[in-house]
C-alpha positions, 0 to 999 in steps of 0.5 A: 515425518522426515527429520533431513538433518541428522545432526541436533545441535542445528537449524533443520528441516522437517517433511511431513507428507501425506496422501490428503490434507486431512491426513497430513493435519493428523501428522502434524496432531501427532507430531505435536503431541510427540508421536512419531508421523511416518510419511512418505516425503514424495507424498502429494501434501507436503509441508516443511518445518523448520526449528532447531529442536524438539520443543520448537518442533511441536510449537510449529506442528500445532500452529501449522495444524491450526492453520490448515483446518482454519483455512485449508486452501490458502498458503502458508508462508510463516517464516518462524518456520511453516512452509505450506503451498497448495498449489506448489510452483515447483509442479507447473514452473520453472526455477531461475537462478539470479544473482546480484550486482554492485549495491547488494554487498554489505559488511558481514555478508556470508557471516558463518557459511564456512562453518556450516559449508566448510566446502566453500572454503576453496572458494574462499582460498581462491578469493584470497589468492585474487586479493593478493595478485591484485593487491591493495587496496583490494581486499578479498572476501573474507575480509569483508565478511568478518575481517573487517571486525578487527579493523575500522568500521568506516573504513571498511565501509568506504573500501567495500564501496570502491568498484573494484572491491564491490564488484569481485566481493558480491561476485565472489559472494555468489559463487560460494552460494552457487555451490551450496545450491549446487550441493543441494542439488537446485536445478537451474533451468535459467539464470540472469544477473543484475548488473554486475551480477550478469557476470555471476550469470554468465559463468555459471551457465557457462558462457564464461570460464569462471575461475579464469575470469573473475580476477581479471575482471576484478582488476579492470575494475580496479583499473576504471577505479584508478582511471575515473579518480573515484567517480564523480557521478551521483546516484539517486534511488527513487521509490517510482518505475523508470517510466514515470522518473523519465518525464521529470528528468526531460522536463527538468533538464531539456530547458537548461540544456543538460538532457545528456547529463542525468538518466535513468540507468536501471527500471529495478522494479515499480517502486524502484529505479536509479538515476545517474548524471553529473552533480548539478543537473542531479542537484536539479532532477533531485529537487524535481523529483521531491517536489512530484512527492516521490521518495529520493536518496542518494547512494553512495557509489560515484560511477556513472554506469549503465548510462552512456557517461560510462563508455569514456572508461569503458577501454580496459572492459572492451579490451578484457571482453576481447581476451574472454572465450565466450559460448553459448550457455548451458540453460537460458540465459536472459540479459538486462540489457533487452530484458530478453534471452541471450543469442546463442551465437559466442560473438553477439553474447559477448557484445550484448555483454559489453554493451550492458555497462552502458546501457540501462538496465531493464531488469522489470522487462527481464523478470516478466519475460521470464514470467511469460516463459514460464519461470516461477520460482526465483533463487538469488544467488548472492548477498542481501536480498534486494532482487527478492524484493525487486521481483515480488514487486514486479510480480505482485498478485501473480503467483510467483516465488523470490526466495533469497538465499542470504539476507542481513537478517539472519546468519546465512547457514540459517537462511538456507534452511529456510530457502532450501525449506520453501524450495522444496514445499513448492515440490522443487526436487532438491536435496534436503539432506545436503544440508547435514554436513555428514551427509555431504562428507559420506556423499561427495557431489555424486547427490548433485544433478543438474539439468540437461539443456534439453530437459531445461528449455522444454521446463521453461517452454511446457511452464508458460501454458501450464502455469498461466491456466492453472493458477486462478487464484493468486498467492497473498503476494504483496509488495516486497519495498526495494532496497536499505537505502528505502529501508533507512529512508522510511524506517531509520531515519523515522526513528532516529536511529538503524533499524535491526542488526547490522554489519554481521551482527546476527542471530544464529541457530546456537544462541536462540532462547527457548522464548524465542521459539515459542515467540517464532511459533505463535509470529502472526505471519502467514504469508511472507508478504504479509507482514509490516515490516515489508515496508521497511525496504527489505522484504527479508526484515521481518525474519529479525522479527521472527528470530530475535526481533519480534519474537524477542518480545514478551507477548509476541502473539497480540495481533497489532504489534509492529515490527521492533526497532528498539526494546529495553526490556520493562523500560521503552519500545519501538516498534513500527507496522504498515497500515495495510488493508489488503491483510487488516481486512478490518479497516474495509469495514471502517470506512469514512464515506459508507459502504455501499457505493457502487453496484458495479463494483460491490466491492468500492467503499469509503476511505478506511480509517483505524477505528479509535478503538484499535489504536487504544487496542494497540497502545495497550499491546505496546505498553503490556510489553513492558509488564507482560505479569500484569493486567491492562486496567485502563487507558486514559488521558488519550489525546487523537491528533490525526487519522491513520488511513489505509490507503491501497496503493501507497499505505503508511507506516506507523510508529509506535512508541512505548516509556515506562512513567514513574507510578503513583502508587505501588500497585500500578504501573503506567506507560506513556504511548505514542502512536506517529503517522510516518507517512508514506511514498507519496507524502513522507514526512521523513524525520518528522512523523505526525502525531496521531495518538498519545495516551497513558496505559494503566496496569496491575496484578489484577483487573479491579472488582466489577461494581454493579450496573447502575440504571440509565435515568432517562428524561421523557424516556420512550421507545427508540424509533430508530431501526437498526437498518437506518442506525447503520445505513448512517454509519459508515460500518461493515458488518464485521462491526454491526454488533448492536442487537437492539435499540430500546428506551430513548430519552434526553441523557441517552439510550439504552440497548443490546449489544453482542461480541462478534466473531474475531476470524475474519478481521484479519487475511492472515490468520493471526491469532486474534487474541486482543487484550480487550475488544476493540470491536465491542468497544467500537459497537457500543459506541453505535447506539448513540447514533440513533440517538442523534438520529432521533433529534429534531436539529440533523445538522453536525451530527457527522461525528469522528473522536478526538479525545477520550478521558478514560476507558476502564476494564474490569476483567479479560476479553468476553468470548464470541457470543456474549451479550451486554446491555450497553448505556449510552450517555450524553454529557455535554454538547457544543456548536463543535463537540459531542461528548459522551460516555458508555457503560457495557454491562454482563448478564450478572449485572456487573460493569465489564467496561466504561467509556468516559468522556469520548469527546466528538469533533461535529462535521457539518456533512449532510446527514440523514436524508441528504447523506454522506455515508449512507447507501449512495443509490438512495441518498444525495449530497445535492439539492434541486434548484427549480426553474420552469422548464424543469417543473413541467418536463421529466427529461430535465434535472438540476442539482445546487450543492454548496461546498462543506468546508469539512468535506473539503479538508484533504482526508475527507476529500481523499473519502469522498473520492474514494465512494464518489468516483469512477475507478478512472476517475479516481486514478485520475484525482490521485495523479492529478499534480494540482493544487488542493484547492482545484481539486476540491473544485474539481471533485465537487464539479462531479458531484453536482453532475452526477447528482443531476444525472442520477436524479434524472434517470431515476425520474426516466426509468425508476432506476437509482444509480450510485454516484460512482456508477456514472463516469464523467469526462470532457469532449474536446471542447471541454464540455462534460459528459457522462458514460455509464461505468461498466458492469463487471460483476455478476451482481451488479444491480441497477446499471445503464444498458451499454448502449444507453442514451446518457444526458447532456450535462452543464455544470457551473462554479462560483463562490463555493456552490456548484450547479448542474443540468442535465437533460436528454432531448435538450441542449442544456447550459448553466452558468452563474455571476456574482453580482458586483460592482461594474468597472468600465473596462469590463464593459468595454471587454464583454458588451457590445453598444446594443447591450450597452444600452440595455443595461442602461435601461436596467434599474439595477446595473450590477444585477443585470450586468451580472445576467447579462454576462451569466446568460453569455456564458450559458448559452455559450456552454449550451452550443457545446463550443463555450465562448471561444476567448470571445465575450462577443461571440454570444450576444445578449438581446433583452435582459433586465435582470429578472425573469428571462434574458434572450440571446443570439450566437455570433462571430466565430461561434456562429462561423462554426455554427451557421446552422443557428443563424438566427436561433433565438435563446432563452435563459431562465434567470434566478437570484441565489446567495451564498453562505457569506450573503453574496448575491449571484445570478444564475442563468439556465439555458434548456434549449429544445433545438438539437 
């Protein structure tokens, strides 16, 4: 081990190396149990730890053991202080420097660097003598990052907004940092600016002589300042790309005549871009932008830059560019502008430069054209963090590194450690030493190399091959949420209050406590994307909760606790945690709508939901916080308002709330805890979050006595029928919950079965200690039994069940190990058309209760269930029925299906499951953009259901093969006739597909009064449609019939059913040509009907003009009376026509 900091009084890091990996998990024992570890720091293995102290050091060196024997090819990014990459970016990558614009300067900025960098205090004085030659209100830095203390906290706010003080304050921020990167010998190998921040760029690559320009431009922006008034320009940052805000912008202003007045003036990322214009038509597009669902604030800046608004107070730049020696840079430099390399010619960079400030910014083009050249790692040169966050989003699931050297969320001199720590476990060659300010005094900045020019662009050429072969598996590299304002947006205002310090007022290396680092030891983090407070807009928050927020609570370790907002020790918490099912690997196992879905894609499953078992898992962690001495003996009174989905590509954030109650007796404590939906991008529910748990934890000193089991009296007990394959293949659980061992007697109460504790490891992608308080997959399991149960009742309808509420669950002792098994008593206590209630026991091998779960009443979803099945294996069962007509009966190429719409189904979380299992991968992108109302969509899901039923169940009849509805991918021909395509197979598994070159068949599909039909056959032309039967007006006479078929429905006995015929057959024969009635009743003409049996039909006028080829083909519809659920009647007529 290398210990690079001599000094003990401060934040250090810490090499361990080693030949191998095994070798370097043995200096990690050693050093955690206070052994000395030499290594060679130039070894291949190398892990950087980061602590302020022995006992911190060992703390960190056992987890980080920990992790590399449990998962020794994965990363480690554990920002309490482990940094781990098996595959180091430094070795095939190279590094850029990036530095911040206007927007990511914030009061407190730079907080204590000059303490632990005296070296930056010439900077400084230079900033100082800027201020004082511009004068006000210009302030210098200093001011800004603790000046400001001793002064009016609004006041300081509204002067670091002005563009003069903005942009010298985050630019001038930058050149300090780019001289400790500088010390520390980081190679530059290319460099790029956002904003403002191109500036910062393009001096320290040397196109510009920093010391000589950086007033100057201060004052012409002071100058713009003055000229504009302040701006009266609107900003608005919104959570979506710039190519998807563009469209809503041209629509919403072009028919007003204000398309000029509003643009997109920066692309920062996938989840990010700025509009700017003039008020009111920003009054509109805000509006627009709302309604599309997509988050929207308002920043506080008032300049119209980046747009061509901008170039009216472009003058005194133009004329100060003009005074400006510019060069060819040093190393490659990229600009925001193109989104490309800068020229080499002096002339072009200072135009392409000039150019910038009214032009957007296209920082997404930039970062991924380094990317294709070969840059991986990213340091940001200056304050906050946010291009961090832009670039980890921008490169989401490529192996990438944006480390930030200053974020709000720790003191500077801190995250240094931290970004020099990262640095040098991606192998970067830097030096840690530099971090000791006795180093650097005896050293001078004879240590600093940088880079030639020729060396850097052979690293960024060689890097782009290299990189793009070697890394098959990518980081957990997840989505990094934009800015404080997204921040304040999703997480503050939820809350009602600031998330985290602010304005400076930060942790430090001197005043952390010994808990805090046992706290920081144990954070279940392992990767830096893999923490929920991601979603609070910084991808930096979470370091609070490493170093003061998280880490400041009791029991840190509890794998569900959130990212904390608010904590008053024994008396209330806050906290907040994003439901992502990229590291909650759970919830992929807890899916509404079933598992197995697609043979294509083994992978595809339902709509993961937090099981009911989990949030009382995380109540109980929450309320514990508040007692971390006791025990948690019960939860009750629990109250389950709405889902908590895990959505991919828009998850949710949760709010979770935690009061002490006053107490009944001396020997417990209760809490009050709450857990709100706070929603997500697509449906925030701003200030207003949705309640979806409440409930009331009990604790004490001690978990109460066990009593002893108690047998289960059964009524007509008998041997449960049920297998375990059928129980589960009607549940809707992976096998990280298929814990029941046995099913055994069954009788009217209930049943009685075996049940087993599951392995924890895999529950989670991060590798958290799991260590729950109770179990909440054990509690989940016990629960199953009962479903064979329902299984074994003659009545299958509503045996769909989710809870709702649950009277109590009680605990008599700790969490059981791995491998215990229960003898578990499934009992039923009440029923109703609407509700199941039911209560378990789990009993050990003593004979004594472990845990009882009283009173779970269950909501009952009219779903199909058992043999027509909406969560079991999707090859096997369908959610149609077939409806007969004659020509079906005798011909194998023809299949129908009827499916009558649940309205359960049709609610937006199930319908949003059924999607999920039911559709293509195209298609269900298209069912997530459509911007329909609900009720179309419902329509429009269900539609595919009954086409795809009937195509499944007529390639089974053809080729014995059983496709899963999600493996067929419909679409619409021009004339919006539907079709099928086999979807395609992409992984080696995949069992029963289509050939690609198959023969799929025709499809028709019909609507009315919630029931949709379909046929579907391959040798014929097939048409369905359907009419209700109604009473017949005479303009719908004039409108539809002509005399002849007048006439015949004059002859009919009952008008309104042949009428209904009549019109129904129209429609089918017209959908079986392919063309559809062309606005044309008249173009299909009936020529007998009676209402029953079979109607005939002829094409006419356009449709026969389009078709001549039919001229005289006769039609035949078979007719059927059907009703719906109200008792309405409707006629369908089915066309299966044998000419092709």
């Amino acid at each position: 081990m290398t210990d690079t900091n001599a000094s003990s009084d401060r934040l250090k890091p810490y090499v361990i190396a080693a030949e191998s990996q095994p070798q370097l998990v043995a200096n990690l024992r050693a050093l955690a149990g206070g052994e000395s570890a030499t290594s060679d720091p130039h070894a291949p293995e190398r892990l950087l730890i980061v602590a302020d102290g022995e006992e911190a050091l060992r703390l960190l060196a056992t987890r980080a053991a920990d992790r590399l024997e449990r998962r020794p090819d994965k990363p480690i990014h554990d920002v309490g202080g482990i940094y781990y990459y098996p595959e180091p970016l430094g070795l095939s990558g190279g590094i850029a420097w990036l530095f911040p614009g206007e927007g990511a300067q914030y009061l407190g900025m730079l907080q204590g660097l000059d303490s632990q960098w005296p070296e930056v205090e010439s900077v400084l004085q230079q900033c100082d003598g800027f201020a004082s030659q511009i004068g006000p209100p210009f302030h210098s830095l200093r001011y800004f990052i603790d000046g400001w203390l001793q002064d009016d906290r609004d006041r300081a706010e509204q002067l670091l907004r002005r563009l003069d003080n903005a942009m010298l304050s985050v630019l001038s921020a930058g050149w300090c940092l780019s001289e400790v990167a500088k010390m520390l010998g980081v190679p530059m190998q290319a460099a790029a600016g956002h904003s403002a921040g191109e500036l910062a760029a393009l001096m320290t690559a040397g196109s510009m002589e920093l010391t000589t320009e950086l007033p100057m431009f201060a004052n012409v922006m002071n100058q713009m300042e003055v000229q504009s008034g302040g701006g009266d320009a609107e900003l608005l940052a919104v959570a979506a790309a710039a190519d998807k805000v563009q469209p809503v912008v041209f629509q919403t202003l072009s028919m007003a005549g204000m398309s000029d007045q509003v643009m997109v003036a920066m692309d920062n990322c996938p989840h990010q871009s700025i509009v700017v214009g003039r008020r009111e038509a920003t009054r509109r597009v805000r509006e627009a932008i709302e309604k599309a669902g997509w988050i929207v604030e308002a920043l506080s800046l008032q300049q119209p830059y980046h747009t061509p608004m901008f170039a009216p107070l472009m003058d005194p730049l133009r004329a100060a560019f003009d005074r400006v020696r510019f060069r060819s840079p040093d190393v490659p430099l990229y600009s925001c502008a193109t989104g490309e390399r800068f020229p080499d010619d002096s002339d072009q960079i200072r135009q392409l430069s000039l150019a910038h400030w009214h032009n957007p910014v296209r920082f997404q083009s930039l970062i991924q054209q380094m990317y294709a050249d070969g840059v991986r790692l990213f340091l940001e040169v200056g304050p906050r963090g946010n291009i961090s966050s832009f670039v980890a989003d921008i490169l989401r699931g490529q192996p990438h590194a944006a480390i930030p050297m200053d974020t709000p969320r720790l003191s500077t001199a801190d995250q240094i450690v931290h970004a020099a720590a990262q640095l040098a476990a991606h192998h970067v060659p830097i030096q840690l030493e530099a971090l000791d300010p006795q180093f650097r005094q005896a050293q001078g900045n004879s240590f600093v190399q940088p880079s030639p020019r020729e060396e850097v662009a052979a690293a960024i050429a060689a890097g782009s091959d290299s990189v793009m072969s070697s890394h098959l598996e990518t980081m957990q590299q997840l989505l990094a949420e934009q800015s404080d304002v997204m921040q304040q947006f999703l997480v503050a205002k939820n809350a009602g209050r600031t998330i985290g310090p602010r304005g400076g007022r930060r942790t430090t290396a001197g005043n952390r406590s010994r808990r805090r680092l046992a706290a920081a030891a144990t954070l279940p983090t392992d990767d830096i994307l893999a923490n929920e407070s991601l979603w609070s807009g910084d991808e930096h928050a979470f370091e609070e909760a490493a170093s003061g927020g998280g880490g400041g609570l009791p029991r840190p370790e509890l794998p569900l606790l959130g990212e904390v907002s608010e904590f008053e020790p024994g008396m209330h918490l806050v906290m907040h945690r994003l439901l992502d099912p990229a590291i909650e690997h759970y919830a992929t196992h807890h899916t509404v709508g079933g598992r197995e879905v697609s043979a294509i894609r083994p992978e595809q499953c339902g709509l993961p939901v937090m099981p009911m078992t989990f949030t009382l898992e995380m109540m109980m962690e929450a309320a514990l916080q508040l007692a971390p001495e006791l025990v948690v003996c019960s939860i009750s009174r629990v109250q389950l308002s709405r889902w908590l989905a895990f959505y991919e590509r828009d998850p949710i954030t949760i709010r979770i709330e935690a009061t002490l109650m006053p107490s009944d007796d001396d020997a417990t404590t209760r809490v009050l805890v709450r857990v709100m939906d706070t929603g997500n991008r697509e449906e925030p529910f701003g200030d207003k979050p949705k309640l979806a748990a409440v409930g009331t934890v009990t604790l004490a000193a001690a978990y109460p006595e066990a009593p002893l089991g108690q047998p289960l009296e059964l009524t007509d007990a008998q041997q449960c029928e049920t297998t375990l394959k059928t129980m589960y293949n009607n549940l809707f659980h992976g096998e990280l919950f298929q814990g029941v061992r046995s099913l055994a007697k069954i009788g009217k109460q209930g049943i009685e079965s075996t049940i087993e504790v599951l392995p924890r490891d895999e529950l989670f992608r991060d590798d958290r200690p799991v260590e729950f308080l109770g179990d909440p997959v054990l509690l989940d399991v016990a629960m199953h039994p009962n479903a064979a149960w329902h299984l074994e009742q003659p009545d299958q309808t509503g045996r769909i069940m989710l809870p709702f509420e649950v009277k109590s669950v009680e605990f008599f002792g700790p969490r059981p190990a791995v491998g215990t098994r229960f003898e578990c008593h499934g009992s039923l206590d009440e029923q109703s058309p609407r509700h199941f209630t039911h209560s378990v026991v789990s009993i050990d091998g003593e004979g004594r209760v472990w845990n009882r779960i009283n009173g779970v009443r269950l909501w009952r979803f009219y779903l199909p269930f058992h043999e027509v099945n909406f969560h079991g294996p999707k090859n096997v069962y369908h959610l149609s029925e077939e409806f007969a007509t004659q020509a079906s009966a005798a011909d194998d190429a023809i299949a129908t299906a009827r499916f009558a719409w649940l309205d359960d189904l049709s609610q937006p979380t199930l319908l949003r499951a059924a999607a999920e299992v039911l559709l293509s991968e195209q298609e269900y992108e298209d069912f997530i953009d459509a911007q329909i109302p609900h009720a179309e969509k419902v329509r429009w899901v269900f539609g595919r259901v009954v086409a795809k039923d009937a195509v499944r169940r007529l390639w089974h009849q053809q080729h014995g093969q059983r496709l899963y509805m999600s493996d067929i991918d419909t679409r619409h021909d021009d004339n919006g006739r539907p079709y099928a395509l086999p979807r395609r197979a992409q992984h080696p598994s995949a069992g029963d597909v289509p050939a690609a070159d198959a023969v799929m068949p025709n499809i028709s599909v019909a609507h009315c009064n919630k029931i949709s039909y379909a046929i579907a056959s391959t040798a014929r032309r097939v048409g369905v449609a359907v009419h209700p039967i109604a009473e017949v007006e005479e303009a719908q006479l004039a409108e539809a019939l002509t005399p002849e078929e007048v006439s015949l429905l004059s002859a009919c006995e009952n008008r309104e059913r042949c009428f209904a015929a009549i019109l129904a057959t129209k429609k089918a024969v017209a959908k079986a040509t392919g063309l559809g009635l062309l606005g044309d009743w008249k173009n299909v003409l009936v020529t007998a009907c009676d209402g029953e049996g079979q109607a005939t039909a002829e094409i006419a006028g356009n449709l026969l003009a389009q078709l001549p080829a039919m001229a005289g083909h006769r039609w035949t519809a078979e007719l059927s009376h059907d009703v719906d659920g109200k008792g309405d009647g409707k006629i369908l007529a089915a066309v299966i026509d044998a000419t092709v």
